[in-house]
N, C-alpha and C positions, 0 to 999 in steps of 0.2 A: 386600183391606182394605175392599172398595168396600161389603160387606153389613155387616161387623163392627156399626159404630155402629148401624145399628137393628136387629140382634140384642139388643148390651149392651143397649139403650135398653128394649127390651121387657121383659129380664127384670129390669131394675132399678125398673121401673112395674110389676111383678108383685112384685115385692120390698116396695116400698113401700104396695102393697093389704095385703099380707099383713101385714103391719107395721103397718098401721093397724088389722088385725081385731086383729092378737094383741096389741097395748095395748086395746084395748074389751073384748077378753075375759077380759083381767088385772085390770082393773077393775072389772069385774063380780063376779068370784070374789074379788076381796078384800074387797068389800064385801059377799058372799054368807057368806063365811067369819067375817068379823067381828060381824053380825049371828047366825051360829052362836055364833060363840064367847061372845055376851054371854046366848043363850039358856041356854047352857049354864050359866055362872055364875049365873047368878037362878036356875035348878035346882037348882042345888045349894046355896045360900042355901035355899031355902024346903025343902031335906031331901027333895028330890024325886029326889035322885041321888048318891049317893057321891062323891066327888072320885076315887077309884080303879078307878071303874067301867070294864068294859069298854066301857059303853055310850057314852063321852065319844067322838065319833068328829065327824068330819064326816061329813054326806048324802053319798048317793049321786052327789046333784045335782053337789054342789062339786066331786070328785073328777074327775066328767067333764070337769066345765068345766077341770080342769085339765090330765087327758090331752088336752082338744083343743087348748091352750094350748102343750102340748110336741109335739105333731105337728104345728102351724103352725111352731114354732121349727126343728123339724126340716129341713122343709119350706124353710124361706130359709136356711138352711144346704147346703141341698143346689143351692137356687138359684145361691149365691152360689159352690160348686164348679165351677157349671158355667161360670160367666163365668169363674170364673178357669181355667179349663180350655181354655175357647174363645179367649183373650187368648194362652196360652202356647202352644196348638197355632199362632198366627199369629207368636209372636216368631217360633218354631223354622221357618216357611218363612223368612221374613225372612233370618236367619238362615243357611240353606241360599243363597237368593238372593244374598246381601251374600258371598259364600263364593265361590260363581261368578261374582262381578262381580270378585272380587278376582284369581282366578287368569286371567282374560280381561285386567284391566290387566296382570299379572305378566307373558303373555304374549306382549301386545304391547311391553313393555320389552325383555322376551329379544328381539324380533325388533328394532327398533329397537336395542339395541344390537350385536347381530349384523351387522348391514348398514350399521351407524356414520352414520344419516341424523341431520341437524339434526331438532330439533322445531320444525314448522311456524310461521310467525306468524298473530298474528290481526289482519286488517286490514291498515293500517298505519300500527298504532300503538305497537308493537313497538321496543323502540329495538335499531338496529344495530351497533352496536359504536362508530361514528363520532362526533362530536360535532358538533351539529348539523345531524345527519340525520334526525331524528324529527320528526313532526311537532310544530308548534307554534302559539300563537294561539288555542288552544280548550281547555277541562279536559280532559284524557289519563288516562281512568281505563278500564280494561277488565279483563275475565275472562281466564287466561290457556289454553290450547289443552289438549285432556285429556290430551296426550301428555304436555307441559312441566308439568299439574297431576303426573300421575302420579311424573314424574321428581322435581317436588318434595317428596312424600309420603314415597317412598325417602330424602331424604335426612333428612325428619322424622324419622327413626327414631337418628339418630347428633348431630342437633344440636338446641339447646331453644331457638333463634330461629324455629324454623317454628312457626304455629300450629296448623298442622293436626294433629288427633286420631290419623290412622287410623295405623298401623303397616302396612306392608307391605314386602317383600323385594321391591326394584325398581332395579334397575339405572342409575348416570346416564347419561344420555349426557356425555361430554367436550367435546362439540363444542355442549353448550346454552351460550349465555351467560350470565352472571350479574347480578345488580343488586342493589340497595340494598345499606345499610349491613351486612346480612349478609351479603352476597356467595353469596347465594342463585340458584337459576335460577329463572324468574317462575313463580306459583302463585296462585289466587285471583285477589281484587282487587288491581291495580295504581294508584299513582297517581302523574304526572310533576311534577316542577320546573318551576315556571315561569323558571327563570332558564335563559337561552340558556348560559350557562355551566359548570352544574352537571356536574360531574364523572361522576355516578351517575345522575342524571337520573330513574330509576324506581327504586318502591319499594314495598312492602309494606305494605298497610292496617295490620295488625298492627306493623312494627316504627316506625312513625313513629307510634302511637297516633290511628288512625283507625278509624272507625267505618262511616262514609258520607262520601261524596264531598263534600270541600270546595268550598263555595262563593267564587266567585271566585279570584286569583290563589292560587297554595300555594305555597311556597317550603319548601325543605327544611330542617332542622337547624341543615345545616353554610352553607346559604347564608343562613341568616337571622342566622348567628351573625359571617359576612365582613359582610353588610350594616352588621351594630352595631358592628363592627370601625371600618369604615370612618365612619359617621355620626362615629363619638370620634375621632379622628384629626380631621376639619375641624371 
């Protein structure tokens, strides 16, 4: 993809040369033409020419001008096949590429679930099943591990809490843990509860409507909703 852009680049600045000759030259021959055409009416006003004549024609001149007018047209037409010819021959590597990426993740699911291993943590920031064992005292947002992305993906495909797009036949592991309110295994961005308490503790950018990582404390949903709880009550 690395030449693509100044390929298109070129031929879209040859696009637009050509685009500037073939309005100058359209312009020229309409006003070559109109200037005919009024000779011709005063001709034939002063009885110098039939109105039926064979002879009512445009020059030689104007006609050229107008076959060069349709082989410029032609011309950035033929241009313009070729970028989009050079654009589809790189979907279709892409394409090809995104194809064997996908059956190299498939792959590695089969073998992961074959041999029933946990999917790795990252870091540790990873929440363990325990509560309050994770870390805490700092924003807990991370990427999750491509094994546990992959596993996630699979499950996109059967429920419409995951954000993710891609469709792939991927096997879960049983033994991933789950989290947030959809009782998902981690995918993407994650982001923690700041309350030592929270039940779930992590959760999905997408199901708590984030974007980017919260500044400052976060509290989740269900614990901001115990917190209002409680403020009414005293």
């Amino acid at each position: 993809l690395e030449v693509l852009p100044n390929i298109l680049q070129k031929k879209y600045a040859l696009l637009r040369d050509l685009d500037k000759s073939l309005q100058e030259i359209q312009r020229q021959n309409e006003q070559h033409c109109d200037h005919e055409v009024e000779d011709m009416k005063k001709r034939i006003k002063a009885g110098g020419l039939a109105p039926d004549s064979s002879l009512i024609k445009f020059s030689d001149e104007a006609i050229d001008e107008q076959k060069h007018a349709i082989r410029i047209a032609d011309e950035k037409v033929a241009l313009a096949l070729q970028a989009y010819d050079l654009v589809d021959t790189h979907i279709q590597q892409l394409d090809q590429y995104l194809k064997k990426l996908d059956e190299e993740i498939r792959r590695e699911g089969d073998t992961l679930a074959s041999t029933g291993s946990a999917a790795p943590a990252v870091d540790n920031n990873v929440k363990s099943g325990k509560p309050g064992e994770s870390n805490r005292g700092r924003k807990k947002t991370r990427l999750a591990t491509a094994t546990a992305a992959a596993a996630a993906v699979a499950a996109a495909t059967t429920t419409s809490t995951s954000p993710t797009g891609m469709e792939l036949d991927l096997p879960v592991d049983p033994n991933e843990p789950t989290y947030c309110t959809c009782n998902q295994v981690s995918y993407g961005e994650m982001v923690a509860c700041d309350n030592p308490g929270c039940k779930i503790e992590w959760f999905h950018y997408g199901c708590v409507g984030l974007k980017d990582p919260p500044k400052g404390n976060w509290y989740c949903p269900d614990c901001v909703g115990t917190q209002r709880r409680r403020k009414g009550k005293s």
